[in-house]
KEKE-3310 file (N, C-alpha, C; in steps of 0.2 Angstrom, whole numbers, plus 5000, padded with zeros to 4 digits):
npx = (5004:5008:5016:5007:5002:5015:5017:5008:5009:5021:5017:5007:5018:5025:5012:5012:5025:5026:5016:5020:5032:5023:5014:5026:5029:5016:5017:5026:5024:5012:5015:5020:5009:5003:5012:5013:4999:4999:5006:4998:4987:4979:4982:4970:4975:4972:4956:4943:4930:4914:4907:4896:4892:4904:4898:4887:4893:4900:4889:4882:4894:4891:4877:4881:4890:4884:4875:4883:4892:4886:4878:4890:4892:4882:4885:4896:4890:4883:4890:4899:4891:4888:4898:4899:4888:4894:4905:4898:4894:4903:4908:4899:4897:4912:4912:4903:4909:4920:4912:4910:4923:4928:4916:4922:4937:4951:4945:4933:4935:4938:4928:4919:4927:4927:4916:4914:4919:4914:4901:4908:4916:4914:4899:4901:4916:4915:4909:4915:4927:4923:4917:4928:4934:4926:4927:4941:4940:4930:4939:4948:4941:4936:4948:4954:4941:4943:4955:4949:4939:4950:4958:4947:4942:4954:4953:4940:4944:4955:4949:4940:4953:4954:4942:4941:4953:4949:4940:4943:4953:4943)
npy = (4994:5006:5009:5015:5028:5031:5036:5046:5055:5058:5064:5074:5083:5084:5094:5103:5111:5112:5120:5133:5140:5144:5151:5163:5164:5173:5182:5188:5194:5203:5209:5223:5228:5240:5249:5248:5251:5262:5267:5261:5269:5281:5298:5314:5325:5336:5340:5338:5345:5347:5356:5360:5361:5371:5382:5385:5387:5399:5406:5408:5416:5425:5430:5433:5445:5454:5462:5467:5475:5485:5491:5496:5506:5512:5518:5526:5536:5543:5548:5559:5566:5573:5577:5585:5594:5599:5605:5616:5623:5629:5635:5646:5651:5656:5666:5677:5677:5685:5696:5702:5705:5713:5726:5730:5737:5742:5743:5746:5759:5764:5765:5774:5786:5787:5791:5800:5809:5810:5817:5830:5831:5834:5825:5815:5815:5806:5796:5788:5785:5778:5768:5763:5759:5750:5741:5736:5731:5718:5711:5708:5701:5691:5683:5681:5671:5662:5657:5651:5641:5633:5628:5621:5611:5605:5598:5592:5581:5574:5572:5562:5551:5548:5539:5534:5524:5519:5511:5502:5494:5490)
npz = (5000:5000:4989:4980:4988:4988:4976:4975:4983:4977:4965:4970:4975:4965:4957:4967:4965:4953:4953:4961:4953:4945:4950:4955:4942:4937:4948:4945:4931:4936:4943:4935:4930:4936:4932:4918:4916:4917:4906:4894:4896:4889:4881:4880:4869:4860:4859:4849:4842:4838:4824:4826:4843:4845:4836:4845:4857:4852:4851:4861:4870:4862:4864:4880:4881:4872:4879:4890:4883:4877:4889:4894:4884:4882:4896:4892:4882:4890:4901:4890:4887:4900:4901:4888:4892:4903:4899:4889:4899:4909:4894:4895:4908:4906:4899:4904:4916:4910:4902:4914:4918:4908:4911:4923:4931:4919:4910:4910:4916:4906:4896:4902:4902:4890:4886:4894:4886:4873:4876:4879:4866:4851:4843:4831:4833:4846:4843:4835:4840:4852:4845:4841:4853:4858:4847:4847:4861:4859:4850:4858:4868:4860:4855:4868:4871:4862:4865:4878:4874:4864:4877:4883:4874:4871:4886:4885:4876:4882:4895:4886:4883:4895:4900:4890:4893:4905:4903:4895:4904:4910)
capx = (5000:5015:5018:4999:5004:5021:5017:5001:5013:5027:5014:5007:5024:5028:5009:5014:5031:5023:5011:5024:5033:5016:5014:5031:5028:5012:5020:5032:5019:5006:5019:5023:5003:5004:5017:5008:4991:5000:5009:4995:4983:4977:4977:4970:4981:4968:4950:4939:4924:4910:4905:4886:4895:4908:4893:4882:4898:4900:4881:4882:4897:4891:4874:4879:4893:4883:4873:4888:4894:4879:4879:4895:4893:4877:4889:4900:4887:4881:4897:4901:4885:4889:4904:4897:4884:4899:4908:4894:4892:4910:4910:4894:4903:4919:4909:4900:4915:4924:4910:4909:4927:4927:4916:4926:4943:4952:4943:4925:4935:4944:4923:4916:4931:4925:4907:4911:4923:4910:4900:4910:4917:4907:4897:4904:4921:4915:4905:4920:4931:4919:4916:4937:4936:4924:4931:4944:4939:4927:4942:4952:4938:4935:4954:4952:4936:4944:4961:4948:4938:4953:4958:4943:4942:4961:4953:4937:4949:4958:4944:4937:4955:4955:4938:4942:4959:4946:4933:4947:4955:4939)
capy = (5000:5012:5012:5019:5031:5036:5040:5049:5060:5062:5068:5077:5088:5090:5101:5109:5113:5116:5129:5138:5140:5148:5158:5165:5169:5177:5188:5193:5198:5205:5217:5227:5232:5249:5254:5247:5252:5274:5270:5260:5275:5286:5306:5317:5332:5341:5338:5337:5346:5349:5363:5364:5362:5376:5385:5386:5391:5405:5411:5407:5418:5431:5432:5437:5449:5459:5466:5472:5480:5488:5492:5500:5508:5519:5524:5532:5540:5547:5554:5561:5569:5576:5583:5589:5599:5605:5611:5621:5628:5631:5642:5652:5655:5660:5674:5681:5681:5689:5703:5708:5710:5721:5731:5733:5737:5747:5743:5749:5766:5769:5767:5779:5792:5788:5793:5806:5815:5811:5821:5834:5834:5832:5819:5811:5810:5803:5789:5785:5782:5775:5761:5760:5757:5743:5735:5732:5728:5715:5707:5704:5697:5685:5680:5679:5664:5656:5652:5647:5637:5628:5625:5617:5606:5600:5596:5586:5575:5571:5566:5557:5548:5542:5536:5526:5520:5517:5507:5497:5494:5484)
capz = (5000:5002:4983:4977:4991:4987:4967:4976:4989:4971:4961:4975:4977:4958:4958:4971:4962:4947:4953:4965:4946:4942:4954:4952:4934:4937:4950:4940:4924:4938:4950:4933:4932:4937:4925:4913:4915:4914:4902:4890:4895:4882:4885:4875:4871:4858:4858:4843:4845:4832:4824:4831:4849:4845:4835:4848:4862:4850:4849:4869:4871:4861:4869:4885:4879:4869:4884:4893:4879:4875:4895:4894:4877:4884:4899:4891:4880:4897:4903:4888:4886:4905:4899:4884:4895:4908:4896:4886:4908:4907:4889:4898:4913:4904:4895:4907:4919:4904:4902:4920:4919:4904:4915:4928:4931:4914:4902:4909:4915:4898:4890:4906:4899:4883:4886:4894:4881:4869:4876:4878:4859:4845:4844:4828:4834:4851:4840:4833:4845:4856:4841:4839:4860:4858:4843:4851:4869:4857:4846:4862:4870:4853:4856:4875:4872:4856:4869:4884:4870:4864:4884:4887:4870:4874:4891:4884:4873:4886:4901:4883:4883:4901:4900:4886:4895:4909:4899:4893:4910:4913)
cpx = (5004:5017:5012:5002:5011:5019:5009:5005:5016:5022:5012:5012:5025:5021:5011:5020:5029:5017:5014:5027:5026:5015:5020:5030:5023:5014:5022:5030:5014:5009:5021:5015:5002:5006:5013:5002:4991:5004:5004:4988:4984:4977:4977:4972:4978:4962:4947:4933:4919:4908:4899:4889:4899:4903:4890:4887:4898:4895:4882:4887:4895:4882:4874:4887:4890:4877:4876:4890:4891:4877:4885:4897:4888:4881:4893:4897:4885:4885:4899:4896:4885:4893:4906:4894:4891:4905:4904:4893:4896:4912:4906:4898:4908:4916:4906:4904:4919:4921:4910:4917:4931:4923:4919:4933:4945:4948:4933:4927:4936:4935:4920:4921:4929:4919:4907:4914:4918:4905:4901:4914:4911:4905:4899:4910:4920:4912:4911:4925:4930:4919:4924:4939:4933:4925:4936:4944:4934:4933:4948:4949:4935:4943:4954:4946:4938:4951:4957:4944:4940:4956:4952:4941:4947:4957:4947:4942:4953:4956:4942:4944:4955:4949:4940:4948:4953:4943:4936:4951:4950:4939)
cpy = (5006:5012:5016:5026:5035:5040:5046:5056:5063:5067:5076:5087:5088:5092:5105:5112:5118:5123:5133:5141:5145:5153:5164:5170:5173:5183:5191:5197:5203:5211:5224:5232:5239:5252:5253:5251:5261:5271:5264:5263:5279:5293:5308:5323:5336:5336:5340:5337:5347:5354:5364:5366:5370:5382:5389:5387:5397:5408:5410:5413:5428:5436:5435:5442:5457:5465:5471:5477:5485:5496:5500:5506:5516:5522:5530:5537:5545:5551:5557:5566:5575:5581:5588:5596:5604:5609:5618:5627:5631:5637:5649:5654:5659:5667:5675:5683:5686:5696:5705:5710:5716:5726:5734:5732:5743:5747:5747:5757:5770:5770:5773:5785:5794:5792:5798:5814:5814:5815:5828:5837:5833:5827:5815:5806:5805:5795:5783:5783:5777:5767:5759:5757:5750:5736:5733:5728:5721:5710:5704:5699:5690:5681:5677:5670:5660:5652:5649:5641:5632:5623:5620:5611:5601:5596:5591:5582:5573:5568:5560:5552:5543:5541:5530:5521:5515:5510:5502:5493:5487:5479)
cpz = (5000:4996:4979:4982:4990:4982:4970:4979:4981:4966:4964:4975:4969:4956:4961:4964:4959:4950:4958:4959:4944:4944:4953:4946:4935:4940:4947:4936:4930:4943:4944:4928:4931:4932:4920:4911:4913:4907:4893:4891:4891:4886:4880:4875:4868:4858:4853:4844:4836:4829:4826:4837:4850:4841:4840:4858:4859:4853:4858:4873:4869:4863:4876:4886:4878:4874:4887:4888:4877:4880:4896:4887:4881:4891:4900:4887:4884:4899:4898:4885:4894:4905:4894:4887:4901:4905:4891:4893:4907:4902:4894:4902:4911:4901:4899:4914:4915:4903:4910:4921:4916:4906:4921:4928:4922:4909:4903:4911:4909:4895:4894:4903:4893:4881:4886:4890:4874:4869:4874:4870:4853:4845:4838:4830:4839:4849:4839:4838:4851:4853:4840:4845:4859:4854:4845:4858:4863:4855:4854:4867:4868:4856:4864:4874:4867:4860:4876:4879:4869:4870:4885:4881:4871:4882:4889:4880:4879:4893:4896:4881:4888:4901:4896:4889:4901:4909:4897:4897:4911:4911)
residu = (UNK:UNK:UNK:UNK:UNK:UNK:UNK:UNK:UNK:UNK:UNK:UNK:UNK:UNK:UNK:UNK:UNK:UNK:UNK:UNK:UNK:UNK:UNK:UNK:UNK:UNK:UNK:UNK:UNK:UNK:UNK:UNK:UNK:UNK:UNK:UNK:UNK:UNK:UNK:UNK:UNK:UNK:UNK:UNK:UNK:UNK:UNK:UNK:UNK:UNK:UNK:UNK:UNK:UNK:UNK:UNK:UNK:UNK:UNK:UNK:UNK:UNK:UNK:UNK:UNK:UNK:UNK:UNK:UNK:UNK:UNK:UNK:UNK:UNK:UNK:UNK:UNK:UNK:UNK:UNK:UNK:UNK:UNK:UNK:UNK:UNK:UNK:UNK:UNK:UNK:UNK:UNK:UNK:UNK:UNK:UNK:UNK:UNK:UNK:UNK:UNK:UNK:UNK:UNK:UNK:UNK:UNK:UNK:UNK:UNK:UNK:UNK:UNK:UNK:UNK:UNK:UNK:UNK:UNK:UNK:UNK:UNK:UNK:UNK:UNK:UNK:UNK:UNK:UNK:UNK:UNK:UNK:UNK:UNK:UNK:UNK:UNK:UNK:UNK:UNK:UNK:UNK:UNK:UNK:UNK:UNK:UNK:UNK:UNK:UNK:UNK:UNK:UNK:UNK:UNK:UNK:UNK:UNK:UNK:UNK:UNK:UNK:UNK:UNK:UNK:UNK:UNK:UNK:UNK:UNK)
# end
């Protein structure tokens, strides 16, 4: 009975063997997994989108765009409408501080002298000189609001470039 038994036992031990051999190798193929699996992963480095999708990002983009822009458009219409009106304040004022200081100070004495040597000479020449005083108190009062004019146009062009820096800022 101890020979059914031994070839029972040998056989026994060369399984075992064999599949200790097996395991082995499997280890061997199953511990390099990991590496494997990064380096037979796919990435994708550009994506391939359709034109409806990229269409319809477009029309999505330019939908909620064209509000602000619209928004920021009639802003600046506003403040340059402000600036418009404060400089129109601005010319008034300039002229109306301009005529009272023609009235006062030398140029309303020199027309009070005028008056009253017009009086006193004939009344031609007094016409005349009267109109030779105002012509010119008038022609330097034209040159006085044509250089505050130009001041204040150099100054809207230039609040209208820092707004536009502003507007572009944002």
């Amino acid at each position: 009975m101890a020979n059914p038994l031994a070839d029972c036992v040998s056989s026994l031990r060369s399984s075992n063997h064999l599949l200790g051999n097996s395991i082995s190798i499997l280890d061997s193929g199953v511990n390099d997994f990991p590496r494997l699996a990064k380096v037979l992963q796919t990435t994708k480095h550009f994506e391939l989108l359709p034109s409806s999708a990229l269409s319809a990002a477009q029309s999505q983009l330019l939908s909620s765009l064209v509000p602000e822009f619209n928004n920021l458009l009639a802003r600046v219409e506003t403040h340059l409408d402000r600036l418009e009106r404060r400089e129109q304040a601005l010319v008034a004022r300039c002229e109306l501080l301009d005529g009272r200081l023609s009235m006062s100070g030398e140029d309303g004495e020199a027309m009070k002298k005028a008056a009253g040597l017009g009086r006193k000479s004939l009344a031609g020449e007094g016409d005349v000189s009267r109109e030779a005083l105002r012509l010119k108190q008038l022609r330097a009062k034209k040159e006085r609001l044509g250089y505050t004019v130009e001041r204040l146009g150099l100054q809207a062009q230039q609040k209208e470039r820092q707004l536009r820096l502003s507007v572009a800022a944002q």
